[in-house]
N, C-alpha and C positions, 0 to 999 in steps of 0.2 A: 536429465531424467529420461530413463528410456522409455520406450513406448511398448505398451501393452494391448496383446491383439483380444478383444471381446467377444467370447463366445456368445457367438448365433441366438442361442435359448438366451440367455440372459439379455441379451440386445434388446429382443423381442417383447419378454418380461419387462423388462424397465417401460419399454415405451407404451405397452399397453395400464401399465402405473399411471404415467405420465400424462394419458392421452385425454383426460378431462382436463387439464388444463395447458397442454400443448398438442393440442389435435392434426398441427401440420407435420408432428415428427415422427420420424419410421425410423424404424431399427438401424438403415445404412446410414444415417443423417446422424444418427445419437453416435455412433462409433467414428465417425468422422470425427465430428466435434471432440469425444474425449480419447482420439490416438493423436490432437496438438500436442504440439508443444505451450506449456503456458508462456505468458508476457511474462519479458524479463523488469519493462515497465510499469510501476505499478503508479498509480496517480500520486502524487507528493501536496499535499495541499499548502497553501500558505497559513501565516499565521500571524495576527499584528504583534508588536512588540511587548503590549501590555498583556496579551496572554501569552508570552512566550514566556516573559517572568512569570507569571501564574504558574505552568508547567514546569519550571525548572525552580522554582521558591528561588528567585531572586530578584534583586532591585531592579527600575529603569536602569541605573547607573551604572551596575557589575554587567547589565545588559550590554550596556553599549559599550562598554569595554570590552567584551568577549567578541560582539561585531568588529569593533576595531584593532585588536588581534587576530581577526583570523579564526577564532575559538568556532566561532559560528559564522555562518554564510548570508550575508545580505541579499536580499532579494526587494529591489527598487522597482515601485510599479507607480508612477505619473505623479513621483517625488515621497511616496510613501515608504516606508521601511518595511518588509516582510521576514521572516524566517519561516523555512522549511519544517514541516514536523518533519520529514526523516531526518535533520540533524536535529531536533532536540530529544528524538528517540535513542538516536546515536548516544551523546550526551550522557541521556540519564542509564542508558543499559551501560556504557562505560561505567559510571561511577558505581553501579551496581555490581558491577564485574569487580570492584575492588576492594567493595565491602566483606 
């Protein structure tokens, strides 16, 4: 994404918007922050097994078959079994892609 330079007035403008509930920010400080680049990481949360079936309307059993192919990505935490929602988002935007 490229990056976009903010005119002065508008800087200005925003941060006097802002300024009851962000009092320490000035115009240079708000343009800083929005000429980033955003994170390519975004948080992936876990998710147990019995709501990943939830999410995906499938059994324990097609569950743990799809972990044990590969289908889905185990995520082991002090012997528990996790799934990532970015793969079960994965998952259903596929199936949805071929509806």
């Amino acid at each position: 994404m490229e990056a976009i330079a903010i005119p002065e007035n508008i800087a200005t403008a925003a941060t006097a918007l802002l300024a009851p509930y962000r009092p320490e920010l000035t115009p240079n400080k708000l343009k800083e922050v929005l000429s980033k680049e955003p994170e390519q990481s975004v948080r992936d949360n876990l998710v147990s097994r019995k709501d990943a079936c939830s999410a995906l309307h499938v059994s324990l059993p097609t569950l743990d078959r799809m972990l044990s192919e590969g289908e889905l990505a185990r995520v082991k935490v002090r012997g528990r079994v996790f799934v990532r929602e970015s793969s079960i988002r994965a998952i259903i935007e596929g199936e949805a892609a071929h509806a």
